[in-house]
C-alpha positions as CSV (number, residue, x, y, z in Angstrom):
1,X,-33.9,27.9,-0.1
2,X,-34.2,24.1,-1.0
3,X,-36.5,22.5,-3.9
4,X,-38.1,19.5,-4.1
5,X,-35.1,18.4,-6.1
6,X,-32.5,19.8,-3.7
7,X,-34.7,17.5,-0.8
8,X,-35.1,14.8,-3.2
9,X,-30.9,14.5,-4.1
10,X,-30.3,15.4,-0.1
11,X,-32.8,11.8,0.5
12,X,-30.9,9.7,-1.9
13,X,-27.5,10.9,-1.0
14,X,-28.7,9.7,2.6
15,X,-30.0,6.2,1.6
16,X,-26.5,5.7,0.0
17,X,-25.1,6.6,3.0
18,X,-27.1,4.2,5.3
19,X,-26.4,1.1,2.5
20,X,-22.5,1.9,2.4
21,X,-22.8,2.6,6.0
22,X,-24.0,-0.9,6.6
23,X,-21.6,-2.3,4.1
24,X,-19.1,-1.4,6.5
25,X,-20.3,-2.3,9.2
26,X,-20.8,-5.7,8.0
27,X,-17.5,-5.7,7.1
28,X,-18.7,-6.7,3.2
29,X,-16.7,-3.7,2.3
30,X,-13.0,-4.7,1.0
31,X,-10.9,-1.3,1.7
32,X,-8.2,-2.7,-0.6
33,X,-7.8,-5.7,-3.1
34,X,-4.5,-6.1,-2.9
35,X,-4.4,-6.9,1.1
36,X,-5.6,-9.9,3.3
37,X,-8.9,-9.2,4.8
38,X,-6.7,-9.6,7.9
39,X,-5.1,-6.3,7.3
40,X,-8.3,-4.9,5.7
41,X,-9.6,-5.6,9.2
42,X,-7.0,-4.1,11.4
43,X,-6.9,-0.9,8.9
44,X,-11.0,-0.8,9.4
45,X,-10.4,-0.9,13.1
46,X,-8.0,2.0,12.8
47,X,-10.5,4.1,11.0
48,X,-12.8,3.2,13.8
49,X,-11.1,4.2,15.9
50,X,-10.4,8.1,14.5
51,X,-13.8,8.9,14.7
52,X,-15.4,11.3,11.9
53,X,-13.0,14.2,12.4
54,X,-9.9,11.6,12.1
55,X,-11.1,10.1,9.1
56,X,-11.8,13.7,7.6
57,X,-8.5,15.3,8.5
58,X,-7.1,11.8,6.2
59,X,-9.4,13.0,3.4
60,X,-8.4,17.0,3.7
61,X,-4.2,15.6,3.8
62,X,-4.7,13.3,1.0
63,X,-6.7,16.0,-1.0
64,X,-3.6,18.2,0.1
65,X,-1.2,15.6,-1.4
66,X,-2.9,15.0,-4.6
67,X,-2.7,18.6,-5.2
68,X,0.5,18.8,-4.9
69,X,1.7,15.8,-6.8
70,X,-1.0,17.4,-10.0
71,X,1.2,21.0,-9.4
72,X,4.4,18.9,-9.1
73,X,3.4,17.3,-12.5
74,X,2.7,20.2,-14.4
75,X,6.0,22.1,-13.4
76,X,7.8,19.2,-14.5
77,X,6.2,19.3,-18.4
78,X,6.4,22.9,-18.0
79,X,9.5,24.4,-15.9
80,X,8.9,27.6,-18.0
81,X,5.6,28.1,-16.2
82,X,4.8,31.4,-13.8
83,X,3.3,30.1,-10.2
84,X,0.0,31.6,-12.2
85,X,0.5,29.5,-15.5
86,X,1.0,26.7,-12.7
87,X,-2.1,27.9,-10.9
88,X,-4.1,28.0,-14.3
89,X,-3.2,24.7,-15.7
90,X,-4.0,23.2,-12.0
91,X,-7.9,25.0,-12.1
92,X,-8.5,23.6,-15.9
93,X,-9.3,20.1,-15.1
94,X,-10.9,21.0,-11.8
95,X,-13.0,23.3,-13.3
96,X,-13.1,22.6,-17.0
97,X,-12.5,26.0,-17.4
């Protein structure tokens, strides 16, 4: 069941929403600091374009790359690890465990 804390974090995660939300739709919002806003605008459009579920599956591949770039990482400072030293040492910074 939710708290008044629970409520009170779910309101202020949602007013964050609605100001970043504006930000990009008033295009205030640089995506990257290294393009011209002329590409920042056509890569905007793109994500526009995707629609929520496009823009997510982006997130879930480039969560899906990061991961494996972290594994590839440790297996290369560690070749002598088991795929469960490699699955350990991946979970220690996620979880701090």
């Amino acid at each position: 069941m939710l708290d008044a804390v629970d409520l009170a974090r779910g309101a202020q995660a949602a007013a964050l929403w609605r100001r970043d939300s504006q930000r990009w739709q008033n295009d205030a919002m640089v995506l990257s600091p290294d393009t011209t806003p002329d590409a920042d605008e056509v890569q905007l459009e793109a994500y526009r374009r995707m629609g929520g579920p496009g823009r997510a599956a982006i997130m879930f591949r480039l969560n899906e790359l990061s991961r494996q770039a972290t594994i590839a990482g440790i297996r290369s400072r560690h070749s002598d690890y088991t795929d469960e030293e490699l699955r350990l040492a991946f979970g220690t910074p996620c979880t701090g465990r």
